[in-house]
C-alpha positions as CSV (number, residue, x, y, z in Angstrom):
1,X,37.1,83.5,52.5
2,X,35.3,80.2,52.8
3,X,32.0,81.3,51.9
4,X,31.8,83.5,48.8
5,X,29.2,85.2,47.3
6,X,27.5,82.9,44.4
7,X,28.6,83.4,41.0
8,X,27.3,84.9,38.1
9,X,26.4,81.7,36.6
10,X,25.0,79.9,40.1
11,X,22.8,82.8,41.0
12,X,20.8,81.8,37.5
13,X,20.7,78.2,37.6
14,X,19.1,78.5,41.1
15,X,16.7,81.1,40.2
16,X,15.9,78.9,37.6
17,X,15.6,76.0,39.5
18,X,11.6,76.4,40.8
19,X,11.3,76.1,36.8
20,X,12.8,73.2,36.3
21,X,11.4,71.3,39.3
22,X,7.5,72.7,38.1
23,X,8.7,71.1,34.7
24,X,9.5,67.8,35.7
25,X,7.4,67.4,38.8
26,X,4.3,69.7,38.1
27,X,1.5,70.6,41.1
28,X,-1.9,70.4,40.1
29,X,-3.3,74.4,39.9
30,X,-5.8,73.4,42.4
31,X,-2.9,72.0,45.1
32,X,-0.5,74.5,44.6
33,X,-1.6,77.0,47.0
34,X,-1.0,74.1,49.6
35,X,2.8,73.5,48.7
36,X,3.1,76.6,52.0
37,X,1.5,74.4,54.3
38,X,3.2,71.1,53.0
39,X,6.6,73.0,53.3
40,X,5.6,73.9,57.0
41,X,4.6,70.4,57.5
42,X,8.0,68.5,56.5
43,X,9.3,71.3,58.3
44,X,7.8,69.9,61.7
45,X,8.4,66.3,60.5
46,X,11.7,66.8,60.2
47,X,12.5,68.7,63.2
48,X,9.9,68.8,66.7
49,X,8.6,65.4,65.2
50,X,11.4,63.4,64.2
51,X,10.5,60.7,66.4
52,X,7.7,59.9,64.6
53,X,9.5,60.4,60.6
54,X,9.9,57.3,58.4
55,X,12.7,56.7,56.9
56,X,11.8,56.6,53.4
57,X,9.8,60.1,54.3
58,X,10.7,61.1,50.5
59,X,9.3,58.2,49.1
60,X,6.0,60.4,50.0
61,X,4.8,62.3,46.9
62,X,3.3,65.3,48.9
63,X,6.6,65.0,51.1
64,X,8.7,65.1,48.2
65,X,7.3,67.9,46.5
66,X,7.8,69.8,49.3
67,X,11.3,69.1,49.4
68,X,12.1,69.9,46.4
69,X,10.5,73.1,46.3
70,X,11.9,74.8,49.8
71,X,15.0,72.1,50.9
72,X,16.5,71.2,48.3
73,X,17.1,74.7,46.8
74,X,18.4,76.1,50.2
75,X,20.7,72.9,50.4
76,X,22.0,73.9,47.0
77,X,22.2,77.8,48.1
78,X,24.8,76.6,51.3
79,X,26.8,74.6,49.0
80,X,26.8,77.0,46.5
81,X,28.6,79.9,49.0
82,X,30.9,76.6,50.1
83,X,31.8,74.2,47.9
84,X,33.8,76.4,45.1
85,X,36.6,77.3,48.1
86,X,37.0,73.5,48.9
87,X,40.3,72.0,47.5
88,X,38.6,69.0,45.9
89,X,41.0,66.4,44.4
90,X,38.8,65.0,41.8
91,X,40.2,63.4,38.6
92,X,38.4,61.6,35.3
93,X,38.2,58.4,36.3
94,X,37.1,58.6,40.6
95,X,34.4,57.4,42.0
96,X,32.4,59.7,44.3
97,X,29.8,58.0,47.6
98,X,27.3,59.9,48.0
99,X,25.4,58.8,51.3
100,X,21.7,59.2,52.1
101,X,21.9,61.3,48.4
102,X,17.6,62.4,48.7
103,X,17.7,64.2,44.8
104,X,21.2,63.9,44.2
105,X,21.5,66.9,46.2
106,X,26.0,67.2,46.3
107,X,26.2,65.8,42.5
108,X,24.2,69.0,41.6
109,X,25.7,71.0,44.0
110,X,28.9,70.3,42.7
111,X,28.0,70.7,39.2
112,X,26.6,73.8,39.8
113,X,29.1,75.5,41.9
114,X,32.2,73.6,40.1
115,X,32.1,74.1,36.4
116,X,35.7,73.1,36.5
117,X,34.8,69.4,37.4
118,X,31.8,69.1,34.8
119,X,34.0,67.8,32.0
120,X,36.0,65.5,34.3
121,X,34.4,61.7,33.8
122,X,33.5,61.0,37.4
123,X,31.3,57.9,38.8
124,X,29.1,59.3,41.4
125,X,27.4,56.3,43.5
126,X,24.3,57.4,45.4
127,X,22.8,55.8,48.2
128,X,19.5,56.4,49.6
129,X,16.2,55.1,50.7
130,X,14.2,56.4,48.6
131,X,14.0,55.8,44.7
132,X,12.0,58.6,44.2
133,X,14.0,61.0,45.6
134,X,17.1,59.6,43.6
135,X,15.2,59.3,40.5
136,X,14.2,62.9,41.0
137,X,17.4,64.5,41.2
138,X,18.6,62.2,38.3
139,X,16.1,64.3,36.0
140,X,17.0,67.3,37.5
141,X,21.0,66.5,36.7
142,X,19.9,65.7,33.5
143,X,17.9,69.3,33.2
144,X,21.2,71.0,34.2
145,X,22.8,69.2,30.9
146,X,24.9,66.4,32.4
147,X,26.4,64.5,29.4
148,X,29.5,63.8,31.7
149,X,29.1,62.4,35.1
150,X,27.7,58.7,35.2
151,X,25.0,58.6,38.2
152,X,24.8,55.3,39.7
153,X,21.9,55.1,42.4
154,X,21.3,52.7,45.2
155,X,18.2,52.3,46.8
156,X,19.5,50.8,49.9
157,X,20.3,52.2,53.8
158,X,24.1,53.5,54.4
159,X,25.5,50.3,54.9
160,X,24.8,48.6,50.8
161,X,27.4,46.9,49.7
162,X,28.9,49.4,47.0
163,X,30.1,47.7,43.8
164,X,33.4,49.0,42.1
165,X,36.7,50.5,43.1
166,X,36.8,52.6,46.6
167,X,35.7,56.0,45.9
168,X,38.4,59.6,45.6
169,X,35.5,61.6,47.6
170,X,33.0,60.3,49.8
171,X,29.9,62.4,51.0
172,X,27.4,62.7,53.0
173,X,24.8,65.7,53.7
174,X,22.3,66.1,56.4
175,X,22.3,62.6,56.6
176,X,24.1,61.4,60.2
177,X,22.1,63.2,62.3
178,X,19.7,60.4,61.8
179,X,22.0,58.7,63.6
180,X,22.4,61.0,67.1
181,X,19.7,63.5,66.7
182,X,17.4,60.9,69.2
183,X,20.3,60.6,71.5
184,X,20.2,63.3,74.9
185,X,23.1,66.2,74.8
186,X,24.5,64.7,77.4
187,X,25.3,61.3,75.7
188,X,28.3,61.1,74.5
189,X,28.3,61.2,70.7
190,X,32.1,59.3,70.3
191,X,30.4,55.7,69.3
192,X,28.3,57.1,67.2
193,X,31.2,58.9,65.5
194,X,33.2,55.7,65.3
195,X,31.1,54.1,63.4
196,X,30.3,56.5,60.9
197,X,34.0,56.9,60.5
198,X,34.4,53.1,59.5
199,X,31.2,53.5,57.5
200,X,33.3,56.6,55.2
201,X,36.7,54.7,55.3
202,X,35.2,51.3,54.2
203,X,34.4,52.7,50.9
204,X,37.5,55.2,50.5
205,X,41.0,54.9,49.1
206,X,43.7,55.4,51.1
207,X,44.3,59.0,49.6
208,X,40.7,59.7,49.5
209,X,38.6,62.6,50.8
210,X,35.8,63.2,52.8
211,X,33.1,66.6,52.9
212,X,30.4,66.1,55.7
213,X,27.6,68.6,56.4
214,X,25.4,68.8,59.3
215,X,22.8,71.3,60.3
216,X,24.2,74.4,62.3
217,X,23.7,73.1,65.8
218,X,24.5,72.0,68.9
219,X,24.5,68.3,68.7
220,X,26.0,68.0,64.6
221,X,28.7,70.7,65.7
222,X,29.4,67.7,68.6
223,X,29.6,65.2,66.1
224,X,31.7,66.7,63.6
225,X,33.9,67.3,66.4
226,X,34.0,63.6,67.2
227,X,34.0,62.6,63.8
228,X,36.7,65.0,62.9
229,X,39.3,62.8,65.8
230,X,38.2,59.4,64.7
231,X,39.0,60.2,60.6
232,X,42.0,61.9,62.6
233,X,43.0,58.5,63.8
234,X,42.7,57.1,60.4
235,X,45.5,59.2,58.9
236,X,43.0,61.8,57.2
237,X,44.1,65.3,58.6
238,X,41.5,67.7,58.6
239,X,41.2,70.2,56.1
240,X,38.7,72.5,56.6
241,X,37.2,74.7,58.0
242,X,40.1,73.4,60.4
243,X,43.3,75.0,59.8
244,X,45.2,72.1,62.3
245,X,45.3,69.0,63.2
246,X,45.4,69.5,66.7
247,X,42.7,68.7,70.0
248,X,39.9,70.5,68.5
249,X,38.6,73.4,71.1
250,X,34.8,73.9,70.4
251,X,34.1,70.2,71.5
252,X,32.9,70.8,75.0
253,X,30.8,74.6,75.6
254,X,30.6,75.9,72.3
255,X,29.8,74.1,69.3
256,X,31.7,74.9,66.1
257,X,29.5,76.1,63.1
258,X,29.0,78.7,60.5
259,X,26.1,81.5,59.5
260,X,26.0,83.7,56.7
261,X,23.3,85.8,55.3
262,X,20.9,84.9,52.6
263,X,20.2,88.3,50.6
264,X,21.6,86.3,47.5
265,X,19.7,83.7,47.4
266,X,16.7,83.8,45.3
267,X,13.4,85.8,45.4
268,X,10.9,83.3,45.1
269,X,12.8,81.4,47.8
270,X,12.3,83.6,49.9
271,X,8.9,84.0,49.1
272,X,8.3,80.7,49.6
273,X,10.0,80.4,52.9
274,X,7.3,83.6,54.0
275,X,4.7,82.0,52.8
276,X,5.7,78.8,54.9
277,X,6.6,80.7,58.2
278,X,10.2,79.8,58.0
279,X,11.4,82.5,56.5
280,X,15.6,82.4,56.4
281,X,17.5,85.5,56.7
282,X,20.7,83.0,57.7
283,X,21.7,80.2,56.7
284,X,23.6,77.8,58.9
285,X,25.6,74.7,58.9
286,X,28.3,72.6,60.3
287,X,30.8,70.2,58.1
288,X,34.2,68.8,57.9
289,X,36.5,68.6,54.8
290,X,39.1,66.2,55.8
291,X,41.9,64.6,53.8
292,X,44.8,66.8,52.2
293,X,47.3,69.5,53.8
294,X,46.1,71.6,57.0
295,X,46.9,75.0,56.6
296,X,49.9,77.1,58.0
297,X,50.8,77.0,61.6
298,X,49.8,80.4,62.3
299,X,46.1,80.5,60.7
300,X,42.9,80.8,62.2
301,X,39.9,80.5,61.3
302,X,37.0,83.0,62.5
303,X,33.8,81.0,64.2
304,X,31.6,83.8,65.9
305,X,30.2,87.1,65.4
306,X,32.0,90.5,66.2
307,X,31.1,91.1,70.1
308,X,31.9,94.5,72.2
309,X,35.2,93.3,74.7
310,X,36.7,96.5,76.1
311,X,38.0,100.3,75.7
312,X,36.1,100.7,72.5
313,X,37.5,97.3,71.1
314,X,35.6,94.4,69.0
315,X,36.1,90.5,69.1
316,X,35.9,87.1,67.7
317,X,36.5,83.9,68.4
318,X,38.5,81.6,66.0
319,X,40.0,78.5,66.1
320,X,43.6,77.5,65.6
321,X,46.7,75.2,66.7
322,X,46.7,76.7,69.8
323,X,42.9,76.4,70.9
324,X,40.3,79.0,71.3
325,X,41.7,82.2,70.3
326,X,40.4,85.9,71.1
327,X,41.0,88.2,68.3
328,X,40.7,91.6,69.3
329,X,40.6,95.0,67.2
330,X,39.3,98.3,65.6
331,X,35.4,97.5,65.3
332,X,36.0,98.1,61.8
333,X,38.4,95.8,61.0
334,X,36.9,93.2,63.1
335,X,33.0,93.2,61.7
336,X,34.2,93.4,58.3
337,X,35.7,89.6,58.3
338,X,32.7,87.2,58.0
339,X,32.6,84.0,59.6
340,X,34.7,81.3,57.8
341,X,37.3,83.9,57.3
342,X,41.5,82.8,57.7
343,X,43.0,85.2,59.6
344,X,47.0,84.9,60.6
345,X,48.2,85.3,64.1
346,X,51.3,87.9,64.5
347,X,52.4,85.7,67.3
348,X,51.4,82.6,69.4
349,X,49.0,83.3,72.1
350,X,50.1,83.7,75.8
351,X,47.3,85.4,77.7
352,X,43.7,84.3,78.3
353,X,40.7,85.9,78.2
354,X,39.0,85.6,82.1
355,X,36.0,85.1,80.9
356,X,35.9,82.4,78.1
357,X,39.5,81.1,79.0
358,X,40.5,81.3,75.0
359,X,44.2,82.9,74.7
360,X,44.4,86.6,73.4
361,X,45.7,87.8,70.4
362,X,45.8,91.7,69.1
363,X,44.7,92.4,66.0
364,X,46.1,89.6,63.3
365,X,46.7,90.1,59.3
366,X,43.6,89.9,57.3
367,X,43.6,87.5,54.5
């Protein structure tokens, strides 16, 4: 499964989290019945008016705090169901980019959801605009009870020059769509993608790896897509959630991306995200894990929810080697497999579906 249920030990670090962050970046009493409407601000800024955001936004106290208290925590929420099922190849010694890092958002994530890389001496080197918002997640790291992990931060755009060896791992989270979300859906997104790719390879080493996440829509699944062929190019295979190297199906009508629900995630979260008028009962992302081995021939891997097709059957879609591909079976079976799930095809497709042209398969084996 590719997004598990948080551990034991993640669950209370991120109900512990609006602690920490009131600790070392306190509200006065008399704002903080504001944070709800500050929350619901960024919210806008960062999404109907984008045009108009700066991009050292976080370099804004009252935009900051916001962040911290709604963002930030959901941020470490997706890569808390994500990033323990990601075959990271991370030894003392690497270097990790982060870029556009805001609070050192992956380096927590990772420490939080990996406790099997928090002994390992890693360099992580994070770029960003804003000092605050690096300088913030620095304390929070700190709170968590680094001792490891040296934190290098760069308060530069994408582009600094990086000092040091080229990097094992190089990341970047909700930061490219900077870079296309201003761009019309009908442009196409394949420049845009081959510079970014240059961009990650510049500072990679030749066996290195990359983990990209974009929001859950449209125009990032487009991009991933794009991004996914150019690192293609480059010799780094796609790892996940692709489970091939091949023409990648979702690029032109759908888009690929993944949902879960949040019922794990914690109370005052939620509370939060009420209080603000964005509440989140999904949570939703795109990304790309690329450079390793590509699964078996025969996997796929489920994209959609389970959908009504015919004489009393369910469906999803999934993607595989061979495209687009139709699963079909007992509603049971089918709803129980969230999406992200591998599933392995019996056979190779033959038959298409009329109506969405992806081949047909019967029900496959579970795994």
């Amino acid at each position: 499964m590719l997004f598990t249920p948080l551990t034991n030990e993640a669950k209370q670090i991120l109900d512990s989290m609006p602690n920490i962050v009131d600790r070392l970046f306190p509200v006065p009493a008399r704002f903080r019945a504001s944070i709800p409407h500050a929350v619901a601000d960024l919210s806008q800024l960062l999404t109907a008016a984008r045009g108009s955001r700066q991009d050292s936004y976080l370099s804004d106290k009252v935009n900051l705090s916001a962040y911290l208290r709604y963002f930030f925590p959901w941020n470490l929420y997706r890569l808390g169901r994500l990033l323990p099922n990601l075959p990271f190849r991370l030894h003392s010694g690497d270097a990790i980019v982060d870029l556009g890092s805001g609070p050192l958002t992956f380096p927590i994530g990772l420490w939080i959801s990996r406790p099997d890389l928090r002994e390992k001496a890693l360099e992580f080197r994070c770029v960003d605009r804003s000092g605050s918002a690096l300088e913030a997640g620095r304390q929070i790291l700190a709170a968590l009870g680094n001792s490891t992990w040296k934190i290098k931060t760069i308060r530069d755009s994408l582009n600094a020059a990086i000092r040091g060896e080229k990097a094992a791992l190089v990341s970047g989270l909700d930061v490219f769509n900077e870079s296309y979300e201003h761009l019309p859906y009908n442009e196409s997104l394949v420049p845009t993608a081959q510079k970014i790719a240059r961009l990650l390879t510049s500072r990679a080493t030749e066996k290195a790896s990359f983990f990209i996440m974009e929001p859950g829509v449209p125009h990032s699944g487009e991009f991933i897509s794009c991004l996914r062929n150019e690192l293609i190019e480059q010799q780094f295979a796609p790892v996940s959630p692709c489970t091939h190297s091949e023409k990648c199906p979702f690029r032109e009508q759908k888009w690929c991306h993944f949902a879960f629900g949040t019922k794990d995630a914690p109370a005052s979260l939620h509370t939060l995200s009420v209080a603000a008028r964005i509440p989140k009962n999904r949570a939703t992302l795109s990304f790309l894990f690329a450079g390793g081995e590509p699964g078996s021939d025969r996997d796929a891997r489920v994209l959609s929810d389970a959908f009504p097709v015919h004489n009393g059957q369910y469906g999803r879609y999934t993607c595989s080697r061979y495209g687009a591909v139709l699963i079909t079976g007992k509603q049971q079976h089918i709803e129980q497999q969230e999406s992200g799930s591998v599933v392995q095809l019996f056979r190779s497709p033959s038959h298409s579906d009329p109506k969405s042209n992806a081949f047909l398969s019967p029900e496959p084996e579970w795994r």
